[in-house]
C-alpha positions as a Markdown table, in Angstrom:
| # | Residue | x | y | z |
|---|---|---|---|---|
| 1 | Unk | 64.5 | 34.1 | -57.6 |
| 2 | Unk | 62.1 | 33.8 | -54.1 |
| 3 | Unk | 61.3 | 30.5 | -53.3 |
| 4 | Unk | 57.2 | 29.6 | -53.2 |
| 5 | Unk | 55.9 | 29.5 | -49.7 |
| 6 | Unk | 55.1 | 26.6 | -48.3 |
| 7 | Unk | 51.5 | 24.8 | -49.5 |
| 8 | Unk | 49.7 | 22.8 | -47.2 |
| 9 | Unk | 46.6 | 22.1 | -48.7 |
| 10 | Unk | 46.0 | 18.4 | -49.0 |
| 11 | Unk | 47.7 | 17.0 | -52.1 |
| 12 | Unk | 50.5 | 19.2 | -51.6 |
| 13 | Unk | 53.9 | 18.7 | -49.8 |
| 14 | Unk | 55.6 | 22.3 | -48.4 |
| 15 | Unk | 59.1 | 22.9 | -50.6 |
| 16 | Unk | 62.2 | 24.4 | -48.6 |
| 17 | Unk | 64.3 | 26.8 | -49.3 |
| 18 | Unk | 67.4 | 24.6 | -49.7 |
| 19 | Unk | 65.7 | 22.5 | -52.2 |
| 20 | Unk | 64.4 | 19.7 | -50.2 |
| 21 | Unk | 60.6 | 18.8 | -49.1 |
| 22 | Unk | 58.8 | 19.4 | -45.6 |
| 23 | Unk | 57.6 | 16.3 | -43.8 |
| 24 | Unk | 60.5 | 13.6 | -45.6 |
| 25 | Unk | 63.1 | 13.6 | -43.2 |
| 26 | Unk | 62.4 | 10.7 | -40.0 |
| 27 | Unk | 62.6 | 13.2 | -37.3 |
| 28 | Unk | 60.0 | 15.2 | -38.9 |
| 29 | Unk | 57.5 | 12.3 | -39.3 |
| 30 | Unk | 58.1 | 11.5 | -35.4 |
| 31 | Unk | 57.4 | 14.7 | -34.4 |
| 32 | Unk | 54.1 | 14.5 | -36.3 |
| 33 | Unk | 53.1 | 11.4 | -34.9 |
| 34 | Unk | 53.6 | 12.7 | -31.5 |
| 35 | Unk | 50.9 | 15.4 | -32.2 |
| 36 | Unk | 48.5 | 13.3 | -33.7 |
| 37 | Unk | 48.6 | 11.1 | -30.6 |
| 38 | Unk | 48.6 | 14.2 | -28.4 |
| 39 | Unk | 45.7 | 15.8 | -29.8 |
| 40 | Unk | 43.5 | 11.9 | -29.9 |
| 41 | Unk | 44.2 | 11.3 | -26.1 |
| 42 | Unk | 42.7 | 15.0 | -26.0 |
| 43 | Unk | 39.5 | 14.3 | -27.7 |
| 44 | Unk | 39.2 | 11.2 | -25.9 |
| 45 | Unk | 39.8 | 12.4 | -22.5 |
| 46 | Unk | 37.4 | 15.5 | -23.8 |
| 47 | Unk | 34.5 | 13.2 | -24.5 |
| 48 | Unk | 34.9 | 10.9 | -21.4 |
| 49 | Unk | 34.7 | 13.6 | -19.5 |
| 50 | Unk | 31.6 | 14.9 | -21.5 |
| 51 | Unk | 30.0 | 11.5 | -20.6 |
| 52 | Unk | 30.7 | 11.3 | -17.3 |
| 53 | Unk | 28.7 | 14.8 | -16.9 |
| 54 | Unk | 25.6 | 13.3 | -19.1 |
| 55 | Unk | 25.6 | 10.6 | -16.3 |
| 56 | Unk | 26.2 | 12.8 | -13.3 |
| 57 | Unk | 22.9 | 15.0 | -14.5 |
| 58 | Unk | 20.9 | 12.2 | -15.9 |
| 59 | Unk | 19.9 | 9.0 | -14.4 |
| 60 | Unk | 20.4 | 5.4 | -16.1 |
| 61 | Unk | 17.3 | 4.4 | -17.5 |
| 62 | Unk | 16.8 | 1.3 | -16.0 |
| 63 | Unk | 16.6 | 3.0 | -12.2 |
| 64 | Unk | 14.5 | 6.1 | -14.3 |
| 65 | Unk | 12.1 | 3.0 | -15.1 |
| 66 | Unk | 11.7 | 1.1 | -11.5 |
| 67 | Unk | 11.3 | 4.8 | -9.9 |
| 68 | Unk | 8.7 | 5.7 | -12.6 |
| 69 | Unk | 7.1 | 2.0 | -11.6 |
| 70 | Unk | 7.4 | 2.6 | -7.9 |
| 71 | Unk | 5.7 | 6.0 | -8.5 |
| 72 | Unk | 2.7 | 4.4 | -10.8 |
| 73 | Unk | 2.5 | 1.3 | -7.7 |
| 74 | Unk | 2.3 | 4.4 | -4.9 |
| 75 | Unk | -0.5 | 6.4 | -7.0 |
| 76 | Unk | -2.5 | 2.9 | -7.8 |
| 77 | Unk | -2.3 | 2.1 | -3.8 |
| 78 | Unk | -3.5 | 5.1 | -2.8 |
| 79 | Unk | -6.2 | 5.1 | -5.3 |
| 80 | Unk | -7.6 | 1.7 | -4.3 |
| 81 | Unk | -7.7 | 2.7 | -0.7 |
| 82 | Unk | -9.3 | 5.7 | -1.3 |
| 83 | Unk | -11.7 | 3.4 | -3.6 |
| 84 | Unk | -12.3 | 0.7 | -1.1 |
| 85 | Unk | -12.8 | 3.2 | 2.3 |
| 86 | Unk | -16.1 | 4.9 | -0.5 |
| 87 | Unk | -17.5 | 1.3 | -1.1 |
| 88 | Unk | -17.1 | -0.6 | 2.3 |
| 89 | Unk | -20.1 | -3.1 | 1.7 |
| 90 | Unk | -23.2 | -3.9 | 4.0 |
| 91 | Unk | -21.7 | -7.0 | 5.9 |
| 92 | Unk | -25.4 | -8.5 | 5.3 |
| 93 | Unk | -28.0 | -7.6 | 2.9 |
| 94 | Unk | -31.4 | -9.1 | 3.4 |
| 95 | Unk | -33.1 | -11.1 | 0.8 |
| 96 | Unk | -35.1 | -9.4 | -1.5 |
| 97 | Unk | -37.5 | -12.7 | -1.9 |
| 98 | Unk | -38.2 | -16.0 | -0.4 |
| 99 | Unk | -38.3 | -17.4 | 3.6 |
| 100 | Unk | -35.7 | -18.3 | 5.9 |
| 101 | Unk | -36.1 | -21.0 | 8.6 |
| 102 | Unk | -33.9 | -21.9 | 11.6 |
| 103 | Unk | -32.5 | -25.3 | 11.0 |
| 104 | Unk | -29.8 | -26.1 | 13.8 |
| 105 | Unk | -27.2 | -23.0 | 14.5 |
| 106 | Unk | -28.2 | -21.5 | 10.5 |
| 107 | Unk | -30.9 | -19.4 | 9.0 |
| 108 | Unk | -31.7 | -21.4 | 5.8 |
| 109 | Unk | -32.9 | -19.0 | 3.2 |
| 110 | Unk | -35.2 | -20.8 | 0.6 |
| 111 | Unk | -37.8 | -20.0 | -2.0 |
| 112 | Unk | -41.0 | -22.0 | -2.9 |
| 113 | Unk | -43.7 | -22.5 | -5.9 |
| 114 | Unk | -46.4 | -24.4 | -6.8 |
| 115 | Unk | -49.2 | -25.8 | -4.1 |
| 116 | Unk | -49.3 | -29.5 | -5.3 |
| 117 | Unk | -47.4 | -32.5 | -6.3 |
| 118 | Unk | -44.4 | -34.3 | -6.6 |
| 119 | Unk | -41.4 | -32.6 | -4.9 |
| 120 | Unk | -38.3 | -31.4 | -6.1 |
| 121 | Unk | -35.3 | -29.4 | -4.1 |
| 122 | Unk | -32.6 | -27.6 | -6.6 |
| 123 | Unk | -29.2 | -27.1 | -5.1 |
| 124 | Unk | -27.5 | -23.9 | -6.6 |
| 125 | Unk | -23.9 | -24.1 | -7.5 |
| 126 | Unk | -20.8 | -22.4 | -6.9 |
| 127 | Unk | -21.4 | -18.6 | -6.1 |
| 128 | Unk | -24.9 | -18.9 | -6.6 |
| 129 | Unk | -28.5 | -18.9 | -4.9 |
| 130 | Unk | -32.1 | -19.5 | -5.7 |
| 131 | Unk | -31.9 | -17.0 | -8.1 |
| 132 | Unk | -30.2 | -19.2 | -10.8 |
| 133 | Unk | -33.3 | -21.0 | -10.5 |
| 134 | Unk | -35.8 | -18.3 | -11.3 |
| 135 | Unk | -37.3 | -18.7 | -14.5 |
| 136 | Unk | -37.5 | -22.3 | -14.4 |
| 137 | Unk | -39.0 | -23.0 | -11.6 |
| 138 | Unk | -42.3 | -21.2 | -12.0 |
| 139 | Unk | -42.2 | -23.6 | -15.2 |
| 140 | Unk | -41.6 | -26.6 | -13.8 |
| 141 | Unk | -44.2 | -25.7 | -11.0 |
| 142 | Unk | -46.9 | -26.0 | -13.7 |
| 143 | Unk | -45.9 | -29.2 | -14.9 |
| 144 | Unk | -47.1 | -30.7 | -11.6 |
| 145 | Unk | -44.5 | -30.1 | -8.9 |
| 146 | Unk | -43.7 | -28.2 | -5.4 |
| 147 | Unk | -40.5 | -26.6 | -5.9 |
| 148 | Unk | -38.1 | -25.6 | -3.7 |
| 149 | Unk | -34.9 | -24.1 | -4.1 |
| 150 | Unk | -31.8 | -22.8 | -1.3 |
| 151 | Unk | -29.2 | -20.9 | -0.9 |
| 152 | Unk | -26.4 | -23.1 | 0.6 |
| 153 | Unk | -23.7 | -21.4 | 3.1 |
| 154 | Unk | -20.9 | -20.2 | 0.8 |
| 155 | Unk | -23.1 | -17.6 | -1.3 |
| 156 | Unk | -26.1 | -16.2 | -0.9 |
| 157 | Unk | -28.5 | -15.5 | 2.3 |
| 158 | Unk | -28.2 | -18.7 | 4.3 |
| 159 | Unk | -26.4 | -17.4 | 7.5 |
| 160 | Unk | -24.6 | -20.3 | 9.7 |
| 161 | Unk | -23.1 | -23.3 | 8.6 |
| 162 | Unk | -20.2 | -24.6 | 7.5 |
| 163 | Unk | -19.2 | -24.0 | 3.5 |
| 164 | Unk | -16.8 | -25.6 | 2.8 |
| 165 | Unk | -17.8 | -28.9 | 5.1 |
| 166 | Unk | -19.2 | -31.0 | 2.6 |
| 167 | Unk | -21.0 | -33.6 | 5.6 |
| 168 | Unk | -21.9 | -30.2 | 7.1 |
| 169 | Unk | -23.7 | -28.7 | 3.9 |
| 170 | Unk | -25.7 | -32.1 | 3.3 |
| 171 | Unk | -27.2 | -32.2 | 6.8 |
| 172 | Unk | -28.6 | -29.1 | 6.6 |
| 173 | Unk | -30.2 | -29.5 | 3.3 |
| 174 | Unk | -31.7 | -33.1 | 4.9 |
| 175 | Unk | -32.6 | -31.5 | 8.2 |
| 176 | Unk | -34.3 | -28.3 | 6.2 |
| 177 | Unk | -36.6 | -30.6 | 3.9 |
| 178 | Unk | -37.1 | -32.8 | 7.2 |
| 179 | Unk | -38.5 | -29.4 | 9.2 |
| 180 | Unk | -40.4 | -28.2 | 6.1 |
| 181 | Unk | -42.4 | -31.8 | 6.0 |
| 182 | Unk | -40.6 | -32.6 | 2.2 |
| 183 | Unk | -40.7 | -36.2 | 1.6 |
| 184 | Unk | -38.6 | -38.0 | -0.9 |
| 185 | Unk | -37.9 | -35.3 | -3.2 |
| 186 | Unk | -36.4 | -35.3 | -6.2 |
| 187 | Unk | -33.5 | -33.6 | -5.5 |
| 188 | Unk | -31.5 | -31.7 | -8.6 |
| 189 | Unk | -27.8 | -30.2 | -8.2 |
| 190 | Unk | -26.3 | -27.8 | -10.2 |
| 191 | Unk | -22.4 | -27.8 | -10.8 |
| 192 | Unk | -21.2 | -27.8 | -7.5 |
| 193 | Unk | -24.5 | -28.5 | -5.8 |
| 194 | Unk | -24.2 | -32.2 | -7.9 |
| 195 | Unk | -21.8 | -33.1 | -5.0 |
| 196 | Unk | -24.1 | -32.2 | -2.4 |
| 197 | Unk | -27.5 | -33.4 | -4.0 |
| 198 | Unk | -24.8 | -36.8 | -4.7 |
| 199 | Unk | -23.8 | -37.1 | -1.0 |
| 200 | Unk | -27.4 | -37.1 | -0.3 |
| 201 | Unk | -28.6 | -40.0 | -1.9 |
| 202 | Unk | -25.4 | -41.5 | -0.6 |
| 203 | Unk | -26.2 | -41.0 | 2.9 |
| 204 | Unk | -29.6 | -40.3 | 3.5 |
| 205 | Unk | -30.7 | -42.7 | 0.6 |
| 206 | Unk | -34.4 | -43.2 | 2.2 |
| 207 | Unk | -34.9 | -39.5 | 2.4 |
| 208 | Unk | -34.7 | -38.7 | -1.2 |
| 209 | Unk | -36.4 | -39.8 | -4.3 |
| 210 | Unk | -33.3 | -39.9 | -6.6 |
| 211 | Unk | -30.6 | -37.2 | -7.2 |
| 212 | Unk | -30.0 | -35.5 | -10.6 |
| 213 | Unk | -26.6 | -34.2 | -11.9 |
| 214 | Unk | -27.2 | -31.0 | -13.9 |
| 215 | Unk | -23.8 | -29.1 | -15.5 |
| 216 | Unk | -21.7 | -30.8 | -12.6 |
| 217 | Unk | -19.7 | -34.0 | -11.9 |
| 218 | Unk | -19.2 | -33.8 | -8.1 |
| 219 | Unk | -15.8 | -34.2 | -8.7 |
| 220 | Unk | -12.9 | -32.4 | -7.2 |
| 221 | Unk | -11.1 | -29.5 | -8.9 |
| 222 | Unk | -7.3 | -28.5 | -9.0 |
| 223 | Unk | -7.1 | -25.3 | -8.1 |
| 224 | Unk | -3.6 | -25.3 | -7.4 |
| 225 | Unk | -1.8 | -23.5 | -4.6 |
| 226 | Unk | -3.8 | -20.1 | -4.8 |
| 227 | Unk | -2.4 | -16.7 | -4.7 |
| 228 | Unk | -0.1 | -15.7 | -1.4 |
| 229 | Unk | -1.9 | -14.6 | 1.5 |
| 230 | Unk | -0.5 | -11.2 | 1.2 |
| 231 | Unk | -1.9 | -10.6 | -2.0 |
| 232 | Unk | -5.3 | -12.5 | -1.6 |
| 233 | Unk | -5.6 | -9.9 | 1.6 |
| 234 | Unk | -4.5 | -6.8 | -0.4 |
| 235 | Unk | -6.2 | -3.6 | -0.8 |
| 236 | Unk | -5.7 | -4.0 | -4.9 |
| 237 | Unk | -7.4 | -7.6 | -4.8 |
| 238 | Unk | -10.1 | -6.6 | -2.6 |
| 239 | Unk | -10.7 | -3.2 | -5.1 |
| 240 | Unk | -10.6 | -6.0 | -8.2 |
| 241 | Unk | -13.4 | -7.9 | -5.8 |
| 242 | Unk | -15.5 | -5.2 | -6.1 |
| 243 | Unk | -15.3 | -3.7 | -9.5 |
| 244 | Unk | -15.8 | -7.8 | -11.3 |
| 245 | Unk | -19.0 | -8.1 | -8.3 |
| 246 | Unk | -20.7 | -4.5 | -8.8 |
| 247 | Unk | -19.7 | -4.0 | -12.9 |
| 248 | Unk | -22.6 | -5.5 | -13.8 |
| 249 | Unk | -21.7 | -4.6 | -17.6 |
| 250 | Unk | -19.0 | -7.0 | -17.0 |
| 251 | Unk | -21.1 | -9.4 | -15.1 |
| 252 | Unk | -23.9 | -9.6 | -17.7 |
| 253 | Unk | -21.1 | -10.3 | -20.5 |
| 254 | Unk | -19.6 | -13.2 | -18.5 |
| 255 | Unk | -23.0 | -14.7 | -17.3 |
| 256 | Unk | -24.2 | -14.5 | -21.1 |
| 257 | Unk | -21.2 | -16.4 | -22.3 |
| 258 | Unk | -21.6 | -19.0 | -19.7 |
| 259 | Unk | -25.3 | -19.4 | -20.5 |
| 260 | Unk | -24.9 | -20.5 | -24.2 |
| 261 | Unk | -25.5 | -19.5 | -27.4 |
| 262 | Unk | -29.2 | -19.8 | -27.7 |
| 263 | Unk | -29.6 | -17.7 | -24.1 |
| 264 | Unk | -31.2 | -14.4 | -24.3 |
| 265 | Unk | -31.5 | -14.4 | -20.4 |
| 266 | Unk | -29.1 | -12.2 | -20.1 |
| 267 | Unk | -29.7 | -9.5 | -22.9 |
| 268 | Unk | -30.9 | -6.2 | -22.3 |
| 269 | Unk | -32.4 | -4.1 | -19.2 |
| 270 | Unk | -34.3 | -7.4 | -18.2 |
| 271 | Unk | -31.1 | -9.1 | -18.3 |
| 272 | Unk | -28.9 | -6.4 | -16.6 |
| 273 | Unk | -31.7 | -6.5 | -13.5 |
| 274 | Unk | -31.1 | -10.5 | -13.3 |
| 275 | Unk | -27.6 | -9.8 | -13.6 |
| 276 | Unk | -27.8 | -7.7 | -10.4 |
| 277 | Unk | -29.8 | -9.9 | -8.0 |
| 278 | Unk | -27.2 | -12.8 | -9.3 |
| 279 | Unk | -24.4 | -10.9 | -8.1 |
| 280 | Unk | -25.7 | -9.0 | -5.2 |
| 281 | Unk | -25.1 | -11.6 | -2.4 |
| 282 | Unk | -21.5 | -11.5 | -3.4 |
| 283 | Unk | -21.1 | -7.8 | -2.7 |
| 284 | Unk | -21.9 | -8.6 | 1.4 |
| 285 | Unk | -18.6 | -8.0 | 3.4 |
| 286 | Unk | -19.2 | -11.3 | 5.0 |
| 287 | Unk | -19.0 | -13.0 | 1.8 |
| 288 | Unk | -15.8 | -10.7 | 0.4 |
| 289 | Unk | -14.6 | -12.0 | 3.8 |
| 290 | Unk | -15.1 | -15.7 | 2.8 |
| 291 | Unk | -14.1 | -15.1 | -1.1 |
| 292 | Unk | -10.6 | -13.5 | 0.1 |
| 293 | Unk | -10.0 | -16.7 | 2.1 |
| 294 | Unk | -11.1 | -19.0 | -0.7 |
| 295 | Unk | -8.6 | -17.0 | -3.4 |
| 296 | Unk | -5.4 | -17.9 | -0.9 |
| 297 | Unk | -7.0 | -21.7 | 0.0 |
| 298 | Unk | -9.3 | -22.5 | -3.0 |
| 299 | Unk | -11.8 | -25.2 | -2.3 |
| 300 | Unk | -14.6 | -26.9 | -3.7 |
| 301 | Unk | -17.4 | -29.3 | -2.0 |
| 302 | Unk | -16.8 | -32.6 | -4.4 |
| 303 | Unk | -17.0 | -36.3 | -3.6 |
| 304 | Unk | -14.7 | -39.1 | -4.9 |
| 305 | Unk | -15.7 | -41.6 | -8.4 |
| 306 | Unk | -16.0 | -44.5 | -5.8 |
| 307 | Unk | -18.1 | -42.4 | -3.9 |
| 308 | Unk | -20.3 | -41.7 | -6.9 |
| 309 | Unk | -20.3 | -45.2 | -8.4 |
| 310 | Unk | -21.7 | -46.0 | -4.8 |
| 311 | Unk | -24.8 | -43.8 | -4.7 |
| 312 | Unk | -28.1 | -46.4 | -4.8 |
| 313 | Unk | -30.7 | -43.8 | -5.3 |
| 314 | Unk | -32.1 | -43.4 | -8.5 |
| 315 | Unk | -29.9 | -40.9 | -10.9 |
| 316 | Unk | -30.2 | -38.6 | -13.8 |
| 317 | Unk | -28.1 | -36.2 | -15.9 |
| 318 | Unk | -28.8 | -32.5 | -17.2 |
| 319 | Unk | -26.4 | -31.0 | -19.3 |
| 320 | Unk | -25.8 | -28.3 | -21.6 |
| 321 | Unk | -24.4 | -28.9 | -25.3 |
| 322 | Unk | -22.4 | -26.4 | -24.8 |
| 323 | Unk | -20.8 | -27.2 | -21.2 |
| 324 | Unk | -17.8 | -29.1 | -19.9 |
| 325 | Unk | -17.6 | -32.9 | -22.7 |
| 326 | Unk | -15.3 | -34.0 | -19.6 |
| 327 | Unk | -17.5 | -33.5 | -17.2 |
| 328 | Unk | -20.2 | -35.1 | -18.7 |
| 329 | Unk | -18.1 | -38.4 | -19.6 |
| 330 | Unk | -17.2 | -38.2 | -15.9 |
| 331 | Unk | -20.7 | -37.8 | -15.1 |
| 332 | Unk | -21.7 | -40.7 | -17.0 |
| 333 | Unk | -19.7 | -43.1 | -16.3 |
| 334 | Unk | -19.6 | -42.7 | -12.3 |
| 335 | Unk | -23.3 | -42.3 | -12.1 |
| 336 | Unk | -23.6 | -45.7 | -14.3 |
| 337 | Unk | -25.2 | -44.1 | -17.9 |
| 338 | Unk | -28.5 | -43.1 | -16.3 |
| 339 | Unk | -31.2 | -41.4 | -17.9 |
| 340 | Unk | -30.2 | -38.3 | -19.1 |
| 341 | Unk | -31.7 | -34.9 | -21.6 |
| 342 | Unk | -28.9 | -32.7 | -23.5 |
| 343 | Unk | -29.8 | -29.2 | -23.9 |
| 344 | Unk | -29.2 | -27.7 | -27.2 |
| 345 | Unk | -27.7 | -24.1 | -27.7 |
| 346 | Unk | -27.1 | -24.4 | -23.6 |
| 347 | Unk | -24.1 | -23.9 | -21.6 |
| 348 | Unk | -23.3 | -24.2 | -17.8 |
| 349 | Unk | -26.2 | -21.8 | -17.0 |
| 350 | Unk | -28.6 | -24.1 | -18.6 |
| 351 | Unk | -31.8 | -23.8 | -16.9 |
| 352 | Unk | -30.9 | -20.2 | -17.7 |
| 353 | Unk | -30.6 | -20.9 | -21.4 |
| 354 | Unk | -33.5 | -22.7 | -21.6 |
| 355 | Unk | -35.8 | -22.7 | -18.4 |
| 356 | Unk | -38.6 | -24.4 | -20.2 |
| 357 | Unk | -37.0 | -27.4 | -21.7 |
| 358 | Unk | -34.8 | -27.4 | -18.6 |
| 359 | Unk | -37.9 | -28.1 | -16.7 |
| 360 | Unk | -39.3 | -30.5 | -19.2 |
| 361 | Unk | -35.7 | -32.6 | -18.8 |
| 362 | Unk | -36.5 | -32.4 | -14.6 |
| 363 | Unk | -40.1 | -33.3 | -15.2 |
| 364 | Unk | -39.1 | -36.5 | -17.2 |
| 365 | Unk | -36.5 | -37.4 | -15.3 |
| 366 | Unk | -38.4 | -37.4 | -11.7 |
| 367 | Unk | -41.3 | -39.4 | -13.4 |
| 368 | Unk | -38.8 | -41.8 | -14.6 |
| 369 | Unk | -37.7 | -42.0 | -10.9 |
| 370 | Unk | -40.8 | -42.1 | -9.2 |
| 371 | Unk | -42.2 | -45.1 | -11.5 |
């Protein structure tokens, strides 16, 4: 009788023809062995190879993602020179309003109202001009005052000068009310202009009437280091200039946050048009000029707490609810807790927030002074 052939399905061992079974014997087994490790080393060596061509025709992902970001760097360069060589500003704009009078080696540009009265001089702040004084002034011209505001160097239409020469700034505010015949003025400083309006009762005590600190210590700052020159000077940071100084959708958002809660300055087509004359002496090339310099070696006109605790002059405080608590505690306790009028619903653009009760606190305060 024929032997069965041989089964290898699995669960099966092959029968031979002399009566034993395929795959038992030890030289059998070896020989399987052999070929199982022949045919692994193939598939390995098989998909080695396969992965060595994946990498030879595709790039690792992390040099895939520095070229992409070299190629989005290149495209955003290009685009801001291209953007900056269409928008090279006016290096000067003239004032829209106002006078200007030599005083020494600068063009002081000032605006005036009222005919009769006591005096009072308001010294913008930090990238500001007369303009931040706007609708309060014309108020607190009714109450009984001439009122004069300036433009000091750093921002704004005054040409000549030193900005960031605190000595320098103060003289020219003195010699300007000296050459426009203002005696003894009441003389109000907002923010930054608190350290200039401060230095001027310090060192020209018998030339004002008192200084006034309104949203501003006259302390210094700490900026820290600023950003390399190379950057401050690059073509991206002076395309970011531009757009946050000629947005003025983005402009009319920040200056209406800084104003305070209760400020409608800033709201609508009125408020967009104040938004623009705000911001339009910082569009001048001269002063992109002076704000790229200022971005690499920040700087801020200030003077010390001794210096403070040392002005004689009669003092005041203005300040917005909403502003800087620290500054105000600084405020208060170098000036010696003078006089002062809190503005409710107001932030650092107070006289902004709330021109009339801004002029009311001025009004007050002066007549306080002037007793």
């Amino acid at each position: 009788m024929m032997a069965t052939g041989p089964r290898t399905d699995e669960g099966f061992r092959a029968v031979r023809t002399d009566g034993g079974v395929d795959g038992t014997g030890p030289s059998e087994r070896r020989k399987r062995v052999d070929i199982c490790r022949f045919a692994s080393l193939g598939l390995r060596r098989s998909r080695s190879e396969t992965s060595d061509g994946a990498r030879a025709g595709k790039r690792p992902l992390p040099l895939r993602i520095l070229r992409g970001l070299a190629g989005f760097a290149a495209a955003v360069t290009v685009a801001s020179l291209l953007g900056n060589a269409a928008t090279t500003p006016d290096e000067r704009l003239e004032p829209e309003s106002g006078k200007t009078v030599r005083v020494g080696d600068a063009n002081v540009h000032y605006e005036t109202w009222g005919t009769s009265g006591s005096p009072v001089v308001l010294l913008p702040g930090f990238a500001e001009t007369t303009v931040a004084f706007s609708t309060t002034a014309p108020r607190l011209a009714a109450k009984g005052h001439v009122v004069y505001a300036l433009d000091l160097s750093s921002v704004g239409y005054t040409r000549g000068g030193r900005p960031a020469d605190l000595a320098d700034q103060t003289r020219l505010v003195h010699d300007w009310a000296a050459k426009l015949g203002i005696e003894k003025p009441i003389v109000v400083g907002h923010s930054m202009g608190a350290a200039v309006a401060g230095n001027l009762g310090l060192v020209y005590p018998d030339s004002v009437g008192g200084v006034v600190f309104a949203g501003g210590d006259a302390l210094n700052m700490d900026f820290g280091d600023g950003l390399p020159q190379w950057l401050a000077t690059s073509t991206w940071m002076r395309s970011f200039y531009r757009i946050a100084t000629r947005w003025t959708w983005i402009d009319q958002r920040f200056l209406a946050k800084s104003c305070g809660s209760d400020c409608t300055a800033f709201d609508g087509k009125a408020g967009a048009e104040l938004t623009r004359k705000w911001m339009r002496p910082l569009t001048e090339g001269r002063t992109e000029e002076e704000m790229t310099r200022l971005i690499h070696d920040p700087w801020i006109l200030h003077l010390t707490a001794a210096q403070i605790r040392s002005i004689k002059v009669p003092k005041g405080i203005i300040w917005g609810e909403e502003d800087s608590a620290e500054g105000l505690r600084n405020s208060r306790t170098n000036l010696g807790n003078p006089p002062e009028r809190i503005i409710r619903g107001a932030g650092h653009q107070m006289m902004m927030a709330a021109p009339e009760r801004f002029a009311a606190s001025v009004h007050e305060l002066s007549a306080a002074m002037c007793r």
